[in-house]
C-alpha positions as CSV (number, residue, x, y, z in Angstrom):
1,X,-12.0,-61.4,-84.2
2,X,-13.6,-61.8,-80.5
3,X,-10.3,-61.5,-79.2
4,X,-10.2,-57.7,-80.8
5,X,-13.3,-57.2,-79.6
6,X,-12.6,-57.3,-76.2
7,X,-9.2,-55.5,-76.4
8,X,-10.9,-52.6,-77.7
9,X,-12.5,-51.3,-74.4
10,X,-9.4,-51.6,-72.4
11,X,-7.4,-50.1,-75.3
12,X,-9.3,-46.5,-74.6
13,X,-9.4,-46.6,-70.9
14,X,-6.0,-46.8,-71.3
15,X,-5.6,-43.7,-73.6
16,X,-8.2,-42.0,-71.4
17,X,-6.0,-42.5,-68.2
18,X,-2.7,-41.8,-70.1
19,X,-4.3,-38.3,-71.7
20,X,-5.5,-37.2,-67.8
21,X,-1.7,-38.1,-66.5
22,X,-0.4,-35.7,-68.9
23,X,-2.7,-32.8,-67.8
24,X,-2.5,-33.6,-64.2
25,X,1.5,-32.9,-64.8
26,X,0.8,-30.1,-66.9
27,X,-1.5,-28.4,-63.6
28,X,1.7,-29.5,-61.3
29,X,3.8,-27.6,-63.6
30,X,1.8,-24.4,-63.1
31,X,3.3,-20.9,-64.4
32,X,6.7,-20.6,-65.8
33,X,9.3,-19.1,-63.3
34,X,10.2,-15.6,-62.5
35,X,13.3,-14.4,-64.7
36,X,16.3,-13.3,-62.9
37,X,17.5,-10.1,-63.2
38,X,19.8,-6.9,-61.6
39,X,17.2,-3.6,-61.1
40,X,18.1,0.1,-60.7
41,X,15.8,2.4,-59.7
42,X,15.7,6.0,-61.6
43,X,17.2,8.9,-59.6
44,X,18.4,12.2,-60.7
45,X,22.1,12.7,-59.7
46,X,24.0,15.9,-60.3
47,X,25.6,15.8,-63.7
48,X,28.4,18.0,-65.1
49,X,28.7,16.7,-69.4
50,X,30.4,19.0,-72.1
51,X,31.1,18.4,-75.3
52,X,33.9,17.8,-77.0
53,X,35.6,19.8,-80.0
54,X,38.9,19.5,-81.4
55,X,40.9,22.6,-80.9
56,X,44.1,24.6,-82.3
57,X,45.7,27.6,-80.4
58,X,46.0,30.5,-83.0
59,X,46.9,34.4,-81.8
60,X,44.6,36.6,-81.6
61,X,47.4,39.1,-83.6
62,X,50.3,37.6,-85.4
63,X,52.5,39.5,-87.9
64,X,55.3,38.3,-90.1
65,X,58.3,40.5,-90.5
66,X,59.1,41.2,-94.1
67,X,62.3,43.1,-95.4
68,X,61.0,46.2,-97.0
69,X,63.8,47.2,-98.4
70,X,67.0,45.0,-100.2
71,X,70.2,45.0,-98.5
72,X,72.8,43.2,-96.3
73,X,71.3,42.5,-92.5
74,X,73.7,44.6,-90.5
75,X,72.1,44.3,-86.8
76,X,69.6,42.1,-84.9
77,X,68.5,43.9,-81.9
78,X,66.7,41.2,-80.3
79,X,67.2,37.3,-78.9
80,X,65.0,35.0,-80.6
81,X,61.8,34.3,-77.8
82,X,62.0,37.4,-76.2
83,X,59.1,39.4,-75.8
84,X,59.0,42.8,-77.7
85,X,56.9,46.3,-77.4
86,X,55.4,48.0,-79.8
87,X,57.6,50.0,-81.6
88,X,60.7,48.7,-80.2
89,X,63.6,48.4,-83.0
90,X,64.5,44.6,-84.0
91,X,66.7,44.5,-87.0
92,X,68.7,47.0,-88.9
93,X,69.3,46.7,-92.4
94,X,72.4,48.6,-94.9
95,X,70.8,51.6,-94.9
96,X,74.1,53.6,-96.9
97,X,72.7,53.7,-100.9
98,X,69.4,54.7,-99.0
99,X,71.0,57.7,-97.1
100,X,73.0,59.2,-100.5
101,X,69.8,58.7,-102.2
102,X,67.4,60.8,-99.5
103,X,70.5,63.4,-99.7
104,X,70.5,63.5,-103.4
105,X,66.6,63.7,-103.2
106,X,66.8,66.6,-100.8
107,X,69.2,68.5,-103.0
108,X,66.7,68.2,-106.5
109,X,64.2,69.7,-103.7
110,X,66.7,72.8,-102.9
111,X,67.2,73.6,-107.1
112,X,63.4,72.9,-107.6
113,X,63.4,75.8,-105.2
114,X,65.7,77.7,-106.7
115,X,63.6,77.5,-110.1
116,X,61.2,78.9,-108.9
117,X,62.4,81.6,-107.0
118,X,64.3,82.7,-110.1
119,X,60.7,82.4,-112.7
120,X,58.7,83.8,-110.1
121,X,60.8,86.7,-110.4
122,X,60.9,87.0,-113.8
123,X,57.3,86.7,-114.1
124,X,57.0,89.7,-111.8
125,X,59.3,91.4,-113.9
126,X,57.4,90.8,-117.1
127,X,54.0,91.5,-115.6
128,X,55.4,95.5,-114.7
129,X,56.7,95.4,-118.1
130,X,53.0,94.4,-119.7
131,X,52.0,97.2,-117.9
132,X,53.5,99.6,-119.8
133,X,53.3,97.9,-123.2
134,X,57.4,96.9,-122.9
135,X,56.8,93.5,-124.2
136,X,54.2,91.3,-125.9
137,X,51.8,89.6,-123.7
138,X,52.8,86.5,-125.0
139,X,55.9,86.6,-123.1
140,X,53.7,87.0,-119.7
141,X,51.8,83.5,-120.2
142,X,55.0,82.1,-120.8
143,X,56.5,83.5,-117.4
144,X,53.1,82.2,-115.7
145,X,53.6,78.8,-117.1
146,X,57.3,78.7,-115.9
147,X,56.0,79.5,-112.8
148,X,53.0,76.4,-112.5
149,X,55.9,73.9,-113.7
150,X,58.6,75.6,-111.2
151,X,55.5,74.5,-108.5
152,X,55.2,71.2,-109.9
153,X,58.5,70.7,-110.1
154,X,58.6,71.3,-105.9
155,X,55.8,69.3,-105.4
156,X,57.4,66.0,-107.6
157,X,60.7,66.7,-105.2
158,X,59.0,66.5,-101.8
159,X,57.5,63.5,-103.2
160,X,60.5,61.4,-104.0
161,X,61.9,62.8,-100.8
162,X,59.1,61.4,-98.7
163,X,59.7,58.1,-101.2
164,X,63.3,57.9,-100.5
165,X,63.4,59.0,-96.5
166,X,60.5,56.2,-95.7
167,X,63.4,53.9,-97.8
168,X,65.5,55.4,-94.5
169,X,63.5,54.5,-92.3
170,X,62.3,51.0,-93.1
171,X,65.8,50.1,-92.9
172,X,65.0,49.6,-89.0
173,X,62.2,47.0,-88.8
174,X,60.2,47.8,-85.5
175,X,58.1,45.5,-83.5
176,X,54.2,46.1,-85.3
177,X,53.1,44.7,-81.6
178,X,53.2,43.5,-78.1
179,X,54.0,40.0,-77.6
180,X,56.8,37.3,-78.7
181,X,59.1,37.2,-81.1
182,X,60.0,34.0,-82.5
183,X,63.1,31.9,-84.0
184,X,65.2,34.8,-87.0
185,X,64.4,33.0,-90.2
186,X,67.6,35.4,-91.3
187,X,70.7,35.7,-90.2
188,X,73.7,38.4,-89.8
189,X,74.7,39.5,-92.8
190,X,72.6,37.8,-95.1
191,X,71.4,39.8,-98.3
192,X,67.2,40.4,-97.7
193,X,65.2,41.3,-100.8
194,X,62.0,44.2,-100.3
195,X,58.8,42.3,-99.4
196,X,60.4,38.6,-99.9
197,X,62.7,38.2,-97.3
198,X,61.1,36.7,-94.1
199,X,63.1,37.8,-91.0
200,X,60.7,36.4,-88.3
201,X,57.3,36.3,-86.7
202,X,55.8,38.6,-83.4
203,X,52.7,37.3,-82.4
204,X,50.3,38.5,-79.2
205,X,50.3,35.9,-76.6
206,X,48.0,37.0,-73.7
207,X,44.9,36.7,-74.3
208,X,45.3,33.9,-77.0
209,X,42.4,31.9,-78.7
210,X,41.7,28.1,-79.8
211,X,39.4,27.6,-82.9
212,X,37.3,24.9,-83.9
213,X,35.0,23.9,-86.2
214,X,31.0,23.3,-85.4
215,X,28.6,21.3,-87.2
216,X,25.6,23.1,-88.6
217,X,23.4,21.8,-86.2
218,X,25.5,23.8,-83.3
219,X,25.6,27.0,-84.7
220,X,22.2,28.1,-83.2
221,X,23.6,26.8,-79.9
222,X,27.2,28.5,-80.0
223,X,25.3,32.0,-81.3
224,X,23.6,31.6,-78.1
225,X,26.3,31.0,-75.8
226,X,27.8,34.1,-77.6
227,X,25.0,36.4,-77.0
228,X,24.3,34.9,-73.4
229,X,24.6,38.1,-70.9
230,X,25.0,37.1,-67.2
231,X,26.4,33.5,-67.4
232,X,29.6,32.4,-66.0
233,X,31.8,31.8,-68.6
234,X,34.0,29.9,-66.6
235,X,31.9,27.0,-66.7
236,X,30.7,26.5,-69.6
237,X,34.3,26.4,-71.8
238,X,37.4,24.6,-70.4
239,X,40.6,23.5,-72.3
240,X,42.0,20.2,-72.4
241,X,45.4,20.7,-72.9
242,X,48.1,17.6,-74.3
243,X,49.0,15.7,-71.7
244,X,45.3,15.4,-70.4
245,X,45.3,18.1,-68.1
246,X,42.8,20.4,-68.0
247,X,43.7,24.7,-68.4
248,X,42.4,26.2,-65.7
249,X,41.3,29.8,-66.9
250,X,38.1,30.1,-68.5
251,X,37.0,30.9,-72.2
252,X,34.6,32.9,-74.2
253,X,33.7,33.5,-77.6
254,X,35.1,36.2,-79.5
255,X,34.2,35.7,-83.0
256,X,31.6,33.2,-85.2
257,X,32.6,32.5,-88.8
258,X,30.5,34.9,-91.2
259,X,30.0,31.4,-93.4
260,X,29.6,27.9,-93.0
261,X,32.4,26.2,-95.2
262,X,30.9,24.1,-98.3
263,X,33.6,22.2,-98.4
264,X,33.2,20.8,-94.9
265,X,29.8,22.0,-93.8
266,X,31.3,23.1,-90.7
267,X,31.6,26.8,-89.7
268,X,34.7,28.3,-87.8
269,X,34.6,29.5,-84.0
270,X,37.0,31.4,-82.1
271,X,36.7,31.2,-78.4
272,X,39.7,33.2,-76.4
273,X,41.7,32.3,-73.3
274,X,43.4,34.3,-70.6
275,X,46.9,33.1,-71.2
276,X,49.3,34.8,-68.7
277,X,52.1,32.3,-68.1
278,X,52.3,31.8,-71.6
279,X,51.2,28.3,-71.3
280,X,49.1,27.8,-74.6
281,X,51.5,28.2,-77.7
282,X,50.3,28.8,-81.2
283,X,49.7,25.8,-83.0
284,X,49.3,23.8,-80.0
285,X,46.5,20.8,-80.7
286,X,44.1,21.0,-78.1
287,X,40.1,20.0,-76.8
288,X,37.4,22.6,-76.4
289,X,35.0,21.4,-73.7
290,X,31.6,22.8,-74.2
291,X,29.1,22.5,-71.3
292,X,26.0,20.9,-72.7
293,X,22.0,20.8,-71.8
294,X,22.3,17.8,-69.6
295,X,24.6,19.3,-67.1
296,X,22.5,20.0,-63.9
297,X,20.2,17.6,-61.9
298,X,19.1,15.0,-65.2
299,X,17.6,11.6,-64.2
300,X,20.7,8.7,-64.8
301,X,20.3,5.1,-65.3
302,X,22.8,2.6,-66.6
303,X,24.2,2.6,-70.0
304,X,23.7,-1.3,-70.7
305,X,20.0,-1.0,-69.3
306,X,18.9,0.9,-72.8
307,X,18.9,-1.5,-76.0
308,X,18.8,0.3,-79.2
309,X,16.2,-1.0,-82.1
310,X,16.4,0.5,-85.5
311,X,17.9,3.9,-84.4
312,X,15.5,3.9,-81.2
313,X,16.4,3.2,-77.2
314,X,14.2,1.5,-75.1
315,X,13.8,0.1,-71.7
316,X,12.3,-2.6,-69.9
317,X,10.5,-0.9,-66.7
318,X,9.4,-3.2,-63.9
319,X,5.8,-2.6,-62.7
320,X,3.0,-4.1,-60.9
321,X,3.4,-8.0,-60.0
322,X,7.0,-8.0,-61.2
323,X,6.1,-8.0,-64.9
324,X,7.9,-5.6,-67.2
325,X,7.0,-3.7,-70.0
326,X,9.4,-2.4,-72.8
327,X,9.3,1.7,-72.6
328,X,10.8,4.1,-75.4
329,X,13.4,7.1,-73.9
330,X,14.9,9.8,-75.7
331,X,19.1,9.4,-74.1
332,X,21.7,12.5,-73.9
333,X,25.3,12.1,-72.7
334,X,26.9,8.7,-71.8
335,X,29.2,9.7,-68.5
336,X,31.1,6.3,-68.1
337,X,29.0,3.5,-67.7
338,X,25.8,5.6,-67.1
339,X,23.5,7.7,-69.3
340,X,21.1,10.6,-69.0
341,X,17.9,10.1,-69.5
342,X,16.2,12.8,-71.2
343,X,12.4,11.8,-71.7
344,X,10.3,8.7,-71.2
345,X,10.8,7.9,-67.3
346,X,10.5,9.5,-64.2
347,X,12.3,9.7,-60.7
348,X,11.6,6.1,-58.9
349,X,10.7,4.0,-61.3
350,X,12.3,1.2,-61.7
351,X,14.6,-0.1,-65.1
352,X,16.1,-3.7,-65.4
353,X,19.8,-3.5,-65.4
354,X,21.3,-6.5,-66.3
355,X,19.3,-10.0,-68.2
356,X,17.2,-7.8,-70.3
357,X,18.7,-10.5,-73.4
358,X,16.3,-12.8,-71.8
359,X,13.4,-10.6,-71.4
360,X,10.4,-10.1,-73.7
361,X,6.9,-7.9,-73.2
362,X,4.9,-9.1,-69.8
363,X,7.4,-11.2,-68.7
364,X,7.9,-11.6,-65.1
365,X,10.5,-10.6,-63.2
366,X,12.7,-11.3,-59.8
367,X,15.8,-9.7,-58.1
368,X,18.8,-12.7,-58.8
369,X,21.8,-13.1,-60.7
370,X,21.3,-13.0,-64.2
371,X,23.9,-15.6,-65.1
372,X,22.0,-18.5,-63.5
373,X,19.0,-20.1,-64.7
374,X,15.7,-19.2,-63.2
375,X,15.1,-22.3,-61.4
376,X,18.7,-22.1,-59.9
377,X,17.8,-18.9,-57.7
378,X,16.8,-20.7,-54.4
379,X,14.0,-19.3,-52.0
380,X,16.2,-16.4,-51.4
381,X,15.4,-14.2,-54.5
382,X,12.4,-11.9,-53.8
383,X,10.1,-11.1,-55.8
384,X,10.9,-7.2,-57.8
385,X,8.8,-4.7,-56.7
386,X,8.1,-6.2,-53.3
């Protein structure tokens, strides 16, 4: 019992001393260190950014060549590919039952005529007789009425003539337009039925379009570009082309979709292309490069310095005494590894690059390598901001 007595002083002097150890180490410690990181300061850098829409070449004018009348293919006028004028014959088909026919129809034309020469008299005839009270009226209203039927009977005959000549004449299939004919879906001496039959396709080729299809929220912006007055056209729609290459004439719109398609909700536009050398071909798959709102001077910063958080982007902005604060922006187009910067900094500031995993609200901040550990960095890393 005595012995515990006197233990008991030298028991707390010696938690007393070991309590002021810890908090003399704890003063020696001081602040934690600086985080390393990799800093880029905002600029604005000239920016060229489209957009990009999928594409098909279509003509502007296309027609498909149907037989109009049934026969036997007796002459092709044309090589498939060749480019054909307006008007210019392509194919000739057995025109012989069509010929009799417009010669029989001309020959029911020259006795309708005949009819009536021959009532028309008569009537004449009848009428003196009236006159002198030869015969009974009722024989005149007949001799009019052979007359009106001798006049219809004209009229029906011109008709079938007209019928059976245009028979004549679409025997010869003429080119409805300017441009290229493509590969005979018939061949000579095949048997063609009227309005069945497809002998081939002439289509326009300079100028030549490319449709695609927008998304609702880019129909205000194409209707704009549509009614724009004074811009140059040439750099605001380009053509990428298979292959990668880009076509070097420029584009404008011709025509919006009158309706957005249910279906899709996407409405159609038709933007057209100089196309002298024939290069684009309908059909062809293409991309429709559409020069958006960042393209001018826009402030750029690094893609992998913006962290996204529930459908926002931030980033961490170094400021006074190398601490950082986390900063919302509003991003536009990604060019490579970079990305416009629409709102939320200005030109100078400055935005951690890389180590922002390891950065939270306040934290401090110097230039190093983000890979080692903060106490790794030597004397050599300065301080950010200095």
């Amino acid at each position: 019992m005595t012995i515990t007595r006197r233990l008991a002083p030298a028991l707390a002097l010696a938690g007393l001393l070991a309590a002021c150890g810890k908090q003399d180490q704890a003063q020696q410690a001081g602040p934690p260190p600086a985080t390393p990181v990799a800093v880029y300061q905002v600029r604005a850098e000239k920016v060229v950014s489209s957009d990009s829409y999928p594409a098909t070449v279509v003509p502007l004018n296309e027609v498909q060549l149907l037989a109009e009348v049934t026969g036997y293919l007796t002459d092709i006028y044309v090589q498939d590919g060749q480019k054909v004028t307006k008007g210019q014959r392509l194919y000739a088909i057995d025109r012989t039952r069509y010929a009799a026919a417009a010669d029989q129809g001309r020959a029911q034309l020259q006795v309708a005529r005949t009819n009536y020469v021959r009532v028309a008299k008569d009537a004449e005839r009848y009428k003196r007789l009236a006159e002198q009270d030869a015969i009974a009226l009722q024989q005149v209203d007949i001799s009019k009425a052979d007359v009106a039927n001798a006049q219809s009977q004209i009229a029906a005959a011109q008709a079938s003539l007209r019928s059976l000549a245009l028979d004549v004449s679409h025997s010869v299939i003429t080119a409805p337009l300017t441009g290229t004919i493509g590969i005979a879906q018939a061949k000579l001496g095949a048997l063609v039925t009227q309005g069945q039959t497809l002998l081939n396709t002439v289509s326009a080729e300079d100028p030549i379009a490319v449709d695609v299809n927008i998304g609702e929220q880019d129909i205000a912006r194409f209707a704009k570009l549509q009614q724009a007055k004074g811009v140059r056209q040439d750099s605001v729609f380009t053509l990428q082309v298979p292959g990668g290459q880009t076509y070097k004439l420029p584009g404008k719109i011709v025509t919006i979709d009158r309706a957005v398609d249910p279906q899709t909700g996407t409405l159609k536009v038709r933007v057209q292309f100089p196309n002298p050398r024939r290069l684009l071909k309908a059909g062809m798959n293409a991309s429709l490069r559409v020069l958006n709102q960042d393209t001018g001077e826009q402030l750029v910063i690094p893609a992998r310095a913006v962290t996204e958080q529930m459908g926002e982007f931030y980033v961490y902005v170094v400021g006074d005494s190398s601490k950082v604060s986390q900063r919302k922006v509003v991003t536009g187009t990604k060019i490579k590894d970079k990305v416009v910067v629409r709102q939320g900094l200005k030109a100078g500031e400055t935005v951690v690059s890389d180590g922002i995993q390891n950065l939270s609200e306040g934290a401090k901040v110097q230039v190093g390598d983000p890979s080692k550990p903060a106490g790794a960095q030597g004397g050599a890393a300065a301080a950010a901001g200095k």
